[in-house]
N, C-alpha and C positions, 0 to 999 in steps of 0.2 A: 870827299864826303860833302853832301848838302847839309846849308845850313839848317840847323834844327830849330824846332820854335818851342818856345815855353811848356808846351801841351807836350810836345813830342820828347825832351827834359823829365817833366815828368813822369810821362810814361815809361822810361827807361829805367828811370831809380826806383819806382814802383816795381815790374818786375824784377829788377836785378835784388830787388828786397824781400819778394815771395816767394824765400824760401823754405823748410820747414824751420832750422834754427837759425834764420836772420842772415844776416853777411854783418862784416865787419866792414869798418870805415875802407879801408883801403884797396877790399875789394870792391864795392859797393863803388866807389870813385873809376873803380880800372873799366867795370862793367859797365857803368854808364857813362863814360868818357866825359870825367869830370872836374875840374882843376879844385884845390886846396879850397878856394873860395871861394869858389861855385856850391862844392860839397856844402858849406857852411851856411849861403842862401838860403837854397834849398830845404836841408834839414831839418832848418829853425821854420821857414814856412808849412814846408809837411806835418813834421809832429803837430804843428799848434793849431792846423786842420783836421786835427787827427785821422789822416792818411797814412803814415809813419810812426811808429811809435821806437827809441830807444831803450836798451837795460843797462843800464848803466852797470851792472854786476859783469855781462857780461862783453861788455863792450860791442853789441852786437843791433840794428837794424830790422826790425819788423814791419811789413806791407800790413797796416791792418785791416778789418773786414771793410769799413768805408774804403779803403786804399784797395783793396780788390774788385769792389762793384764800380768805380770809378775806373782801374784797369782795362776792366771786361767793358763798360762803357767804350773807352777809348779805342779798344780793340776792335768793336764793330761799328765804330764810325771810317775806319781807317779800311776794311773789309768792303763794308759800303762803297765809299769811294775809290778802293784797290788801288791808293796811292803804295808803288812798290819800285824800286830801283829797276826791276826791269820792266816795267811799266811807262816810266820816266824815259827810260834809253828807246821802246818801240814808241813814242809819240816824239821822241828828236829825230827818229830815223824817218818817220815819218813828214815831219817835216822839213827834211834833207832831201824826200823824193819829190815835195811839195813846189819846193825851190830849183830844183833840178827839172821838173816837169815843164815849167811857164818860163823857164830861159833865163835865170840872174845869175 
């Protein structure tokens, strides 16, 4: 797995948050592949952006509507530039036949 950068963090707990009754902490951790205190970063930055909102009632994780137009934001910059894993793997092969062509 490549490293992820802040933006792409976010984005992950964002969706894995957009769902209709919320996710719990420890799905919301699994889905966005996130350690105890990474979780805790985050959360406290989200909410206080109000991207993420908690219910404490029901221990549960809401994408709010700023956290969705920020989502859909993120989602078509990533479109745009069609950064995608196999994306990533046809421009190494590419540059496998690059190197192979000119003799190193």
């Amino acid at each position: 797995m490549r490293s992820r950068s802040y933006i792409d963090i976010v984005g992950e707990i964002l969706d894995a948050a957009n769902e209709r009754r919320g996710v719990g902490k420890n799905r919301l951790m699994f889905k966005a592949f996130l350690s105890h205190s990474q979780f805790k970063e985050y959360m406290k930055l989200l909410t206080k952006n109000g991207l993420l909102r908690s219910d404490i009632g029901t221990q549960t994780y809401k994408t709010t509507e700023k956290g969705v137009r920020f989502l859909e934001a993120y989602n078509r910059i990533y479109d745009v530039i069609e950064v995608t894993p196999q994306r990533e793997q046809e421009q190494q092969q590419q540059e496998q036949l690059t190197i192979q062509t000119v003799g190193f």
